[in-house]
TIPASE-342168 format. One record per residue: x, y, z of N, C-alpha, C in turn; residue in one letter. Coordinates in steps of 0.1 Angstrom, whole numbers, padded with zeros to 4 digits, always signed. Layout:
% residues N
XYZXYZXYZa...
This chain:
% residues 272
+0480+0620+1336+0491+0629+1340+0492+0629+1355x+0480+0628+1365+0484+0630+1378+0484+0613+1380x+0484+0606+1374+0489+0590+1380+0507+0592+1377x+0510+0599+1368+0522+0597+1359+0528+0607+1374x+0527+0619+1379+0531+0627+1386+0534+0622+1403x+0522+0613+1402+0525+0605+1416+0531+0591+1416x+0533+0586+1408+0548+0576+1402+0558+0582+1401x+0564+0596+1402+0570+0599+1399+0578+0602+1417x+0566+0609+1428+0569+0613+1439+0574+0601+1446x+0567+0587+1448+0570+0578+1454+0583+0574+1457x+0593+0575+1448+0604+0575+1448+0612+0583+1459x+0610+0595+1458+0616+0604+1461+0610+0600+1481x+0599+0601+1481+0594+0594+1495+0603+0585+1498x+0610+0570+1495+0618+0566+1495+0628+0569+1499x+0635+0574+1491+0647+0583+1492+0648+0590+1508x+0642+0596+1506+0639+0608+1516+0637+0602+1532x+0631+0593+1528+0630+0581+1541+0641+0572+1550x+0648+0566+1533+0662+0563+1538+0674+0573+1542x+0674+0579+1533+0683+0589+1543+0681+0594+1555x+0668+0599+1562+0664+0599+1574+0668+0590+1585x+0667+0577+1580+0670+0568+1587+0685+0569+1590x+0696+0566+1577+0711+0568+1577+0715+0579+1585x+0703+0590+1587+0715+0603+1596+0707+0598+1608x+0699+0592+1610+0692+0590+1622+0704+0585+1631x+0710+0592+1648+0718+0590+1654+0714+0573+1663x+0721+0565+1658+0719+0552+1672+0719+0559+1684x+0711+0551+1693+0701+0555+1704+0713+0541+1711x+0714+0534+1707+0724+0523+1718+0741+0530+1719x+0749+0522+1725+0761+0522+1727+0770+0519+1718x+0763+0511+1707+0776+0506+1698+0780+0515+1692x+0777+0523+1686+0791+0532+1681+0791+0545+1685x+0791+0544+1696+0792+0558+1706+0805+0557+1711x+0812+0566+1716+0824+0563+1728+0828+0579+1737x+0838+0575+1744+0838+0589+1749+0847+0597+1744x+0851+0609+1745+0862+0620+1741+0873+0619+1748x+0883+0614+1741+0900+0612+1747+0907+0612+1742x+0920+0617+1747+0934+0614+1743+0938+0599+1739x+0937+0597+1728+0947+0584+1724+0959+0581+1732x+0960+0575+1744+0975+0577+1753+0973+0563+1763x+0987+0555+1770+0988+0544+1770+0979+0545+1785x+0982+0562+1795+0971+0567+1804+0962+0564+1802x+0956+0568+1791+0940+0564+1791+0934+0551+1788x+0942+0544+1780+0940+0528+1780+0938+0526+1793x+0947+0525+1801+0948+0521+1816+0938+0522+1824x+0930+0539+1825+0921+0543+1830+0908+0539+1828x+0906+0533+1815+0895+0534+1806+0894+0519+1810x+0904+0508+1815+0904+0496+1815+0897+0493+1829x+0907+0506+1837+0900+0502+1854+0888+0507+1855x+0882+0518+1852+0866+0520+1849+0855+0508+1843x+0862+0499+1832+0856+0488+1827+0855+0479+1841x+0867+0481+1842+0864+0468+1852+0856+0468+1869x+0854+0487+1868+0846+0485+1880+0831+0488+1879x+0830+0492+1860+0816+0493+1861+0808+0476+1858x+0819+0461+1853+0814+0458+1853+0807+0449+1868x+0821+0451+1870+0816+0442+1890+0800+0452+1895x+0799+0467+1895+0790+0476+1897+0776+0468+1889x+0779+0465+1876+0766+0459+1870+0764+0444+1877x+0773+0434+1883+0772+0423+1889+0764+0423+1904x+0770+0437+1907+0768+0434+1922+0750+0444+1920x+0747+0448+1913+0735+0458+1904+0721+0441+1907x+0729+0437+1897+0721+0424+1892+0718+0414+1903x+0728+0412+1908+0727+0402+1925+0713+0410+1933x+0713+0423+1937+0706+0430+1942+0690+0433+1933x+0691+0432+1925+0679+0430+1917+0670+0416+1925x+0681+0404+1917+0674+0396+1923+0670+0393+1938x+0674+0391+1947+0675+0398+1960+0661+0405+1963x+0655+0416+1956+0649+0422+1960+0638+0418+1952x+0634+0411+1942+0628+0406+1934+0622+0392+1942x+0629+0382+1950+0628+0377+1957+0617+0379+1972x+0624+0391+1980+0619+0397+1987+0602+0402+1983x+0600+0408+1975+0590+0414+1968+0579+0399+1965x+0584+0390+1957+0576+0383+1955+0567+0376+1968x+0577+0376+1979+0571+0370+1996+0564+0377+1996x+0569+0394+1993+0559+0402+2000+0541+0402+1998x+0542+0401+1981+0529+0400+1974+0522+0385+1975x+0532+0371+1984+0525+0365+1986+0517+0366+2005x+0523+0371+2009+0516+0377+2022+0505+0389+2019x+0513+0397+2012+0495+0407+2013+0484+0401+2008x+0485+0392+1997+0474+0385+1996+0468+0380+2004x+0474+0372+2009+0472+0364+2023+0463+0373+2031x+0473+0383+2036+0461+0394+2046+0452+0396+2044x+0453+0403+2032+0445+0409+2022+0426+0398+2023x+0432+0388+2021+0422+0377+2022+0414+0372+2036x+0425+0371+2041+0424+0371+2060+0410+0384+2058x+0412+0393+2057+0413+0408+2066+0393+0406+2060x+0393+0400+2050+0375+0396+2041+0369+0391+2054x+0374+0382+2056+0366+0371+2068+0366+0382+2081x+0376+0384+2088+0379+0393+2098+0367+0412+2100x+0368+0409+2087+0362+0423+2087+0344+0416+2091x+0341+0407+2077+0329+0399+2082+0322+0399+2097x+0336+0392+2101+0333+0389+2117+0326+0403+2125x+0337+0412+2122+0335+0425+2130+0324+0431+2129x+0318+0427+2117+0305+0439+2111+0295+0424+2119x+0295+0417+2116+0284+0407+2125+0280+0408+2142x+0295+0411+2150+0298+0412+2158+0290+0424+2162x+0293+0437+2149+0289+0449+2158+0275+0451+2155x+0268+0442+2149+0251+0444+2145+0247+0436+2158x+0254+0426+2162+0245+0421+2176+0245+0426+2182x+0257+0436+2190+0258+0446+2198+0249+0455+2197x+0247+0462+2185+0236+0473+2180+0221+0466+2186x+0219+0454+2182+0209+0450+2183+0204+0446+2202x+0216+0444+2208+0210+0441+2219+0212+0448+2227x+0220+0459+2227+0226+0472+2237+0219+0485+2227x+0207+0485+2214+0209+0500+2210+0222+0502+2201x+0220+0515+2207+0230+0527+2198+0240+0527+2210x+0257+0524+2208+0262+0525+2218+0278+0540+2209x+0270+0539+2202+0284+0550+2195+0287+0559+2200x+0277+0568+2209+0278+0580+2215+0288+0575+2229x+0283+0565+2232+0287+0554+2246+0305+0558+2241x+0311+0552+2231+0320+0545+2229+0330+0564+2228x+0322+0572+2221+0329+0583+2219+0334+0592+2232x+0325+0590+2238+0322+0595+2256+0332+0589+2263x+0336+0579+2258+0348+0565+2269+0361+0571+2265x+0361+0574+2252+0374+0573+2249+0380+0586+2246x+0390+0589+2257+0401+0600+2258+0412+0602+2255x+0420+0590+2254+0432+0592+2246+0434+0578+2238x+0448+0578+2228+0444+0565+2216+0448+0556+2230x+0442+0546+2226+0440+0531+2237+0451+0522+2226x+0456+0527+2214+0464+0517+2204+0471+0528+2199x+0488+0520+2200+0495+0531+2191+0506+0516+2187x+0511+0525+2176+0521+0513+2166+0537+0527+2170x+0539+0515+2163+0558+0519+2159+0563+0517+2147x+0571+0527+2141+0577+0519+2127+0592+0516+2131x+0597+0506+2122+0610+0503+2120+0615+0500+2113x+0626+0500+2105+0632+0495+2087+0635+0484+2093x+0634+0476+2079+0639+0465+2074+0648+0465+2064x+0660+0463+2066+0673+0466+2051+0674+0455+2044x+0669+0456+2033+0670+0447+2023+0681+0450+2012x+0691+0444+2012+0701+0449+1997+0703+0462+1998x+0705+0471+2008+0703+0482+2013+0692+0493+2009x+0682+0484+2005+0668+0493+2007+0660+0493+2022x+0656+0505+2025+0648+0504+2043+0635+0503+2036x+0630+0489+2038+0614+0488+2039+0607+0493+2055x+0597+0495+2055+0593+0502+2071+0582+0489+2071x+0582+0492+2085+0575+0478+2089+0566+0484+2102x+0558+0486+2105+0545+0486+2113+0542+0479+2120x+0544+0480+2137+0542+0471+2144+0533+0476+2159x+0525+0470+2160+0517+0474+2170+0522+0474+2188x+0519+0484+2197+0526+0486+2208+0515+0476+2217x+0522+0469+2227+0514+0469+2237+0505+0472+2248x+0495+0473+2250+0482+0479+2257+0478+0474+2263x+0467+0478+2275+0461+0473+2284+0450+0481+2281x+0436+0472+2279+0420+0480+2278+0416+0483+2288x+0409+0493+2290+0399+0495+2302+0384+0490+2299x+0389+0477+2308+0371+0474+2308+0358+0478+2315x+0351+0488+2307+0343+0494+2313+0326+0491+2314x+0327+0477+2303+0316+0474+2302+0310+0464+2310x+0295+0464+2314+0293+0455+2323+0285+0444+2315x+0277+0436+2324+0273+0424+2321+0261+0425+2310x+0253+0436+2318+0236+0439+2314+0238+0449+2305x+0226+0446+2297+0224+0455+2284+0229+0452+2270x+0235+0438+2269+0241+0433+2262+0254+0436+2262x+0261+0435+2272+0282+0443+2279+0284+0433+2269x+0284+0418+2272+0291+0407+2263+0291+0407+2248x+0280+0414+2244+0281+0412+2229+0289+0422+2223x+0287+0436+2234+0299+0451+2234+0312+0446+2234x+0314+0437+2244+0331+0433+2241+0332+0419+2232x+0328+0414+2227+0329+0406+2213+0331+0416+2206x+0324+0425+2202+0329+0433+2193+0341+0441+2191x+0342+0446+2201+0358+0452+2209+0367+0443+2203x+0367+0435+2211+0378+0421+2204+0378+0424+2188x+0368+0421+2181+0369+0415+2164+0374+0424+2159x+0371+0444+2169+0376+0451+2159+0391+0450+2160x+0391+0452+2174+0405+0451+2176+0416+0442+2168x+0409+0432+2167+0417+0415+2159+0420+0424+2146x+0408+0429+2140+0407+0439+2126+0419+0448+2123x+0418+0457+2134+0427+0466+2132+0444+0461+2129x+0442+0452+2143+0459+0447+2140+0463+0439+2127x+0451+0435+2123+0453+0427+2108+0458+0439+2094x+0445+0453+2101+0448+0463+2089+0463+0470+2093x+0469+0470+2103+0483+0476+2102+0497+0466+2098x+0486+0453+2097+0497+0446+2092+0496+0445+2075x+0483+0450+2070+0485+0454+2052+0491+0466+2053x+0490+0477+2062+0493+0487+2058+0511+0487+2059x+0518+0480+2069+0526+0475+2069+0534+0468+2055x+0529+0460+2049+0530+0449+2038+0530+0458+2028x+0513+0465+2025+0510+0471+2014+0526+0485+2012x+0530+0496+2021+0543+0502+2023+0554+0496+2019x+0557+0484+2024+0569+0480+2017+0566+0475+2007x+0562+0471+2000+0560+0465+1988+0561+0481+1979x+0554+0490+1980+0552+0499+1972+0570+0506+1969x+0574+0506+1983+0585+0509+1985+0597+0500+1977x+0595+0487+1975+0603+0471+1972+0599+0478+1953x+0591+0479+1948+0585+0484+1934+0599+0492+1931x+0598+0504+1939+0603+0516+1931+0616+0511+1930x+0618+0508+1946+0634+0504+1942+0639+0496+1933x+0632+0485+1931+0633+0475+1917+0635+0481+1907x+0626+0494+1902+0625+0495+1890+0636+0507+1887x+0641+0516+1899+0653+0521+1900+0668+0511+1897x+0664+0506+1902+0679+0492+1903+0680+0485+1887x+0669+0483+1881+0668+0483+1870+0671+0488+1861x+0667+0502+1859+0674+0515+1851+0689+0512+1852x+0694+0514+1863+0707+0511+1864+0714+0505+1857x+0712+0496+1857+0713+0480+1856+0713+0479+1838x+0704+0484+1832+0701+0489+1819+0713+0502+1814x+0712+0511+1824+0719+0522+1818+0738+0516+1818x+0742+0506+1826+0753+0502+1826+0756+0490+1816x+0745+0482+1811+0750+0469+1804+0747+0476+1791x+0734+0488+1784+0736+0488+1770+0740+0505+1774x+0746+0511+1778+0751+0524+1773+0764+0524+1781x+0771+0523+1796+0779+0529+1797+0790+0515+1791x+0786+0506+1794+0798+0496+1792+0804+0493+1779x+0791+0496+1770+0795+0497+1753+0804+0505+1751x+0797+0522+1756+0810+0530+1758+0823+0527+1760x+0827+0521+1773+0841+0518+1774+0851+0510+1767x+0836+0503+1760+0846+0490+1756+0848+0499+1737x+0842+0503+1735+0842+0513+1720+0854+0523+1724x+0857+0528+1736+0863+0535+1739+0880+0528+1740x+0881+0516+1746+0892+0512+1746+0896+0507+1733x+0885+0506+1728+0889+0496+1712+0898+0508+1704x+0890+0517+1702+0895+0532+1694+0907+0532+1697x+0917+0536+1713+0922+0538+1713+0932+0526+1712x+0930+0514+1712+0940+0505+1709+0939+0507+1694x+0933+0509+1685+0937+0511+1676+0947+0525+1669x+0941+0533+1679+0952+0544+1676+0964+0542+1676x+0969+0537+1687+0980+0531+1696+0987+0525+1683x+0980+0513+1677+0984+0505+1663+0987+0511+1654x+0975+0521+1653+0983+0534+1640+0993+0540+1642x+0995+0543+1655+1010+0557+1658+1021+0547+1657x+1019+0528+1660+1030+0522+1663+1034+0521+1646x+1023+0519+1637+1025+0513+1625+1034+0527+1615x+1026+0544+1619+1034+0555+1616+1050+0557+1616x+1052+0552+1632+1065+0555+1634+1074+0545+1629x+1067+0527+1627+1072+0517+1620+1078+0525+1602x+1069+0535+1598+1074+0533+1583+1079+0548+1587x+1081+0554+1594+1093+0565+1592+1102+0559+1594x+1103+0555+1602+1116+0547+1606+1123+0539+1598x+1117+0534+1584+1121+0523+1577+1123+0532+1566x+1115+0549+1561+1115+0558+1553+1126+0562+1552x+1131+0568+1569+1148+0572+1569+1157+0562+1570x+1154+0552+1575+1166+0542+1566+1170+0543+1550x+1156+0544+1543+1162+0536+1529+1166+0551+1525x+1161+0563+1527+1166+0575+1525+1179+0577+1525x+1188+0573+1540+1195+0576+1547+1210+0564+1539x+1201+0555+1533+1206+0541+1526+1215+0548+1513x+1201+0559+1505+1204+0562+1490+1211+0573+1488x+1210+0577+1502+1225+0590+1503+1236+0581+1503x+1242+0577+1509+1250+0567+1508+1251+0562+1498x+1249+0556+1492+1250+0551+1476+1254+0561+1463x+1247+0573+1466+1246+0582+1456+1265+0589+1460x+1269+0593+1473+1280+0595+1477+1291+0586+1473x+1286+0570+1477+1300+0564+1468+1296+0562+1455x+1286+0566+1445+1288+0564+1434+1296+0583+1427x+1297+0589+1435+1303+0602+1434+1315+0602+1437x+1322+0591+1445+1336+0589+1448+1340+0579+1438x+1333+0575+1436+1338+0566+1420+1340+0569+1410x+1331+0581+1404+1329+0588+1397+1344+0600+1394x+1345+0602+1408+1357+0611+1411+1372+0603+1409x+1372+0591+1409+1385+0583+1414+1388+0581+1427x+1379+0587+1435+1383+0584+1449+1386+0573+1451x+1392+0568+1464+1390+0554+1471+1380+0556+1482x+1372+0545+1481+1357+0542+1491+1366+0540+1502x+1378+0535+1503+1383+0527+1517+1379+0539+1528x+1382+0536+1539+1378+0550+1550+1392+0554+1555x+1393+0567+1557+1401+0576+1559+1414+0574+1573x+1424+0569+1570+1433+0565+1579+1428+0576+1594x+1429+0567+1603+1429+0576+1616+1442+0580+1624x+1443+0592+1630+1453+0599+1636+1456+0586+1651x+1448+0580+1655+1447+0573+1669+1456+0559+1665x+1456+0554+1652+1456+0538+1646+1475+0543+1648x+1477+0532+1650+1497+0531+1651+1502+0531+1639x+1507+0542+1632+1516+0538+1620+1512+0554+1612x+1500+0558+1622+1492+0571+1611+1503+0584+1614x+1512+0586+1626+1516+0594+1627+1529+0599+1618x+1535+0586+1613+1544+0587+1602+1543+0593+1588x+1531+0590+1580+1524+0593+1571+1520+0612+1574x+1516+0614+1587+1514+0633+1584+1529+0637+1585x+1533+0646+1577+1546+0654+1577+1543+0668+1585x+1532+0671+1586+1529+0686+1597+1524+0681+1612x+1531+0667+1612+1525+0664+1627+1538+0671+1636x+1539+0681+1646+1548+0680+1657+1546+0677+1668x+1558+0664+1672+1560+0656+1686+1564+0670+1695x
């Protein structure tokens, strides 16, 4: 009985499934369109829209790639840095253990020296496809050399240097790493776009002009058979009338006119 009762449900699961599906609303463009007057206006309008969303999707896609291009340099330079910056850092930390080692502890030294930033940068855009990537670029400086010969001074300014080399290397990832982050979003914005124009709005318009060319076809094909309705109507009055003058003994001929030369003779209540 309960095998017989659940052979019986499975069915209906079925059912119940496909119909779900059937009211289920398409999620794409194809048989969507917009709300409009059937009118030769809106064809028109509906045509110039098509035609500027599709140049908008062309000049969309140009700029994709474009920036897709750009991006790829980008990610092959931060690598690059990125790689650079392993060895460079290396150097600095070697650099600053000899210094440790032959001058001491010079940290307190180095905190005591220094009063205002001795390094400053500048940003500036770079317009890509009209995206501003920023770009980081280090200002020119002059060090104050304060260090002397004794106590290990030379192995203190080796290290100076490597960090220094360091640093300008790290504002050039941070530079690189910024725009790239920046080159992403915009991609993936320009994208959307790019998507939301080729499968939703453009289907629209083009579903949208279809409809109404077909309306257009209906109202033309409507007024085609009224038009041919009141003819044959307009036909069988006529017919029905001279078969009533026939009927009567009339003559079908048509009725002498007052204007035609000879009609004035024939009326006896005409007065000249």
């Amino acid at each position: 009985f309960l095998f017989a009762g659940t052979q019986g449900k499975q069915p209906e699961k079925k059912e119940r499934k496909k119909a779900q599906q059937t009211a289920r609303p398409a999620m794409s463009g194809a048989n969507q369109r917009y709300i409009c007057l059937p009118s030769r206006m809106t064809l028109t309008q509906f045509k110039n829209r098509l035609k500027g969303a599709q140049k908008g999707h062309s000049l969309l896609k140009k700029k994709v790639d474009a920036l897709i291009m750009r991006f790829r340099k980008l990610l092959k330079d931060l690598f690059q840095a990125k790689t650079e910056m392993i060895s460079e850092m290396k150097k600095a930390q070697f650099s600053l253990a000899e210094a440790t080692f032959t001058a001491g502890d010079i940290s307190m030294a180095v905190v005591e020296s220094v009063k205002n930033a001795g390094i400053k940068t500048k940003i500036r855009y770079d317009n890509v496809a009209g995206v501003k990537l920023p770009v980081f670029r280090l200002l020119d400086y002059v060090s104050e050399d304060q260090v002397g010969i004794g106590r290990g001074g030379e192995q203190v300014r080796k290290a100076r240097d490597a960090f220094t080399q360091m640093l300008a290397l790290l504002v050039r990832i941070a530079s690189l790493q910024t725009s790239f982050v920046t080159l992403d979003e915009a991609i993936k914005v320009t994208n959307r776009r790019v998507n939301a124009l080729e499968k939703v709005v453009i289907p629209k318009m083009e579903n949208t002009i279809a409809y109404i060319k077909s309306e257009l076809d209906e109202l033309e094909r409507e007024e085609f058979f009224r038009l041919k309705k009141v003819q044959r109507v307009k036909k069988r009055r006529l017919e029905e009338e001279l078969k009533k003058r026939a009927a009567l003994g009339e003559s079908v001929t048509e009725a002498p006119s007052m204007l035609k030369p000879g009609g004035e003779e024939d009326d006896d209540d005409m007065v000249l």
